[in-house]
C-alpha positions in Angstrom: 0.0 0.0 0.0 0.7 3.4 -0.7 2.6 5.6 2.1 -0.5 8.3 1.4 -2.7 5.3 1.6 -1.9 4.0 4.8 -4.9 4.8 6.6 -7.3 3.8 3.8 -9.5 0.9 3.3 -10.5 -1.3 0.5 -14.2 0.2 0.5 -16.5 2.9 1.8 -19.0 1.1 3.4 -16.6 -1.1 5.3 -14.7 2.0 6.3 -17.9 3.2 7.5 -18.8 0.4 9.3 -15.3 0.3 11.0 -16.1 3.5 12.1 -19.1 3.2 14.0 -18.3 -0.4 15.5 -14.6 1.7 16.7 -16.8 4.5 18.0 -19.3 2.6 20.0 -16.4 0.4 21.0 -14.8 3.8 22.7 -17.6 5.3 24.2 -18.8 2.1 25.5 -15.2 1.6 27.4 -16.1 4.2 28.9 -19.5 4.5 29.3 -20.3 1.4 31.1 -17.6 1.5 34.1 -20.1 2.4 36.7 -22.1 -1.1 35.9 -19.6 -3.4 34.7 -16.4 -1.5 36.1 -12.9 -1.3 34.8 -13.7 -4.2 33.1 -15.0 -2.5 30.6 -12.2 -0.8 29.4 -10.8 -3.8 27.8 -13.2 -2.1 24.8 -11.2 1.1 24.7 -8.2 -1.0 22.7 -10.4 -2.8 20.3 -11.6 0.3 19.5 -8.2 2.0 18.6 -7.8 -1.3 16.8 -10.9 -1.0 15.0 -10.2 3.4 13.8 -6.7 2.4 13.2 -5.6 5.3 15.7 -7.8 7.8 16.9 -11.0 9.1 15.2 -8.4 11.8 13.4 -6.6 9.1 11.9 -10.2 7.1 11.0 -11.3 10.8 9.3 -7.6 10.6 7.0 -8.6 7.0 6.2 -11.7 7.8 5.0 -10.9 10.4 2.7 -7.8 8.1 1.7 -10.2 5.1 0.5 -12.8 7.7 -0.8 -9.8 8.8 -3.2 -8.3 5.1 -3.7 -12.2 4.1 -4.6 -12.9 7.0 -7.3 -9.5 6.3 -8.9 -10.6 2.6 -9.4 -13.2 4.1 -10.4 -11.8 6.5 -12.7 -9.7 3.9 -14.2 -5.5 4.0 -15.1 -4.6 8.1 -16.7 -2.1 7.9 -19.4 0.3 10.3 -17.4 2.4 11.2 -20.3 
């Protein structure tokens, strides 16, 4: 993969859903420590695991596979 690629993934949709599942992964770390205690924050890793970083690094990513995705798209250019 590309070095300006490195956050990106092979589609939209499962970017997006990587997203939300890292997101609810977070806030649910940290959400539930009053019922299930520190227990809980065995969530806050899978999370980073799941945004590849922190949500900044989730937001390059997405615009990484949004580019990577219209490019397929687009198809080779003839960069003579």
């Amino acid at each position: 993969m590309d070095p300006d690629t490195m956050f990106a993934s092979s589609s939209v949709p499962r970017h997006l859903v990587r997203g939300v599942l890292g997101l609810a992964a977070l806030v649910l770390a940290f959400a539930l420590i009053p019922v299930w205690g520190p227990l809980m924050l065995l969530l806050a890793p899978v999370g980073v695991v799941l945004l590849r970083g922190c949500p900044t690094c989730w937001a390059l990513g997405l615009v990484q596979t949004r580019a990577v995705c219209r490019a397929r798209a687009v198809g080779p250019t003839d960069a003579r």
